[in-house]
C-alpha positions as CSV (number, residue, x, y, z in Angstrom):
1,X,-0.9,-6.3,-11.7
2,X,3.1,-6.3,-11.8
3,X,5.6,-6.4,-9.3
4,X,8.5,-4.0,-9.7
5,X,7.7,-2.6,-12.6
6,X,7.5,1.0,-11.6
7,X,9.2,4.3,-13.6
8,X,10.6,7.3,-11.8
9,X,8.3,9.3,-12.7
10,X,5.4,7.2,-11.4
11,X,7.8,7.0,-7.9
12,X,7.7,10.8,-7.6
13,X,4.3,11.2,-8.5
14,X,3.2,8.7,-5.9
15,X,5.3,10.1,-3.5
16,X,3.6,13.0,-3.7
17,X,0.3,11.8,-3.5
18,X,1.3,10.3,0.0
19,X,2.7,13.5,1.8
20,X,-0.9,14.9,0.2
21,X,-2.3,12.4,2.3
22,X,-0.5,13.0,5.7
23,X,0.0,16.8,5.4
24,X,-3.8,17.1,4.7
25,X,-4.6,15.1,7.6
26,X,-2.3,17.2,9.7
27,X,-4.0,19.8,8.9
28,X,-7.2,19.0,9.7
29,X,-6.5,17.4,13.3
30,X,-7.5,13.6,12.0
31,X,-4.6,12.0,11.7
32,X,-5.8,8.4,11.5
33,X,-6.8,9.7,8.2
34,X,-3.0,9.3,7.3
35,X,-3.1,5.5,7.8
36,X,-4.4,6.0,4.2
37,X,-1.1,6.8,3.0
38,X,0.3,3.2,3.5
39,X,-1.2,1.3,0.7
40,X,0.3,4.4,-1.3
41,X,3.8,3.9,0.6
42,X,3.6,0.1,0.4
43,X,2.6,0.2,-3.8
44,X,5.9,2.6,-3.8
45,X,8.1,-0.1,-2.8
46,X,6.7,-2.7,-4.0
47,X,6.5,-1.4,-7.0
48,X,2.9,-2.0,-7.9
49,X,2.0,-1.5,-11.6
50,X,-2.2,-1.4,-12.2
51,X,-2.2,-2.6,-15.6
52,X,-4.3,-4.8,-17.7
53,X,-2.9,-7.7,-19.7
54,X,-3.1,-7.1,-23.5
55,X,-4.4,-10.4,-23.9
56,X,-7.2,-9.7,-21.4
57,X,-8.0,-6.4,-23.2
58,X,-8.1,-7.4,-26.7
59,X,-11.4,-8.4,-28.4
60,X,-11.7,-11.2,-30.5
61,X,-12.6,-10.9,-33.8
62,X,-16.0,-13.0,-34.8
63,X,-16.7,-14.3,-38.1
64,X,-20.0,-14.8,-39.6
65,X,-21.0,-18.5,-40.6
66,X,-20.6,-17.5,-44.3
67,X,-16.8,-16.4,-43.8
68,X,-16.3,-19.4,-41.4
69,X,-17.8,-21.6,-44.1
70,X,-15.2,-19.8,-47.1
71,X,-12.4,-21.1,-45.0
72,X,-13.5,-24.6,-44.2
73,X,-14.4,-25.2,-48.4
């Protein structure tokens, strides 16, 4: 996870995905349901990227004994 290290287009889109949350808990009368639009607001301005690390994702690459063995003699 990064710290401000968001795009514009990644604002906007989350943005919208928090006035989702508010208008559609206007609409149906519960609106402690928009309390759920703060982590959204708060990952706006903080600028919260969800990304993994390349090293974390990449897979080593395992040799056989034989191969291990070429290299050593």
């Amino acid at each position: 996870m990064k710290v401000f290290n968001l795009t514009i287009g990644t604002v906007i889109i989350r943005f919208y995905l928090m006035m989702l949350i508010v208008i559609v808990a206007g609409f149906i009368g519960q609106w402690w349901l928009a309390t759920l639009a703060l982590p959204v607001f708060l990952s706006i301005m903080f600028g919260l990227t969800f990304e993994k690390n390349k090293k974390e994702a990449s897979v080593k690459n395992m040799n056989t004994p034989a191969e291990t063995a070429k290299k050593v003699g």
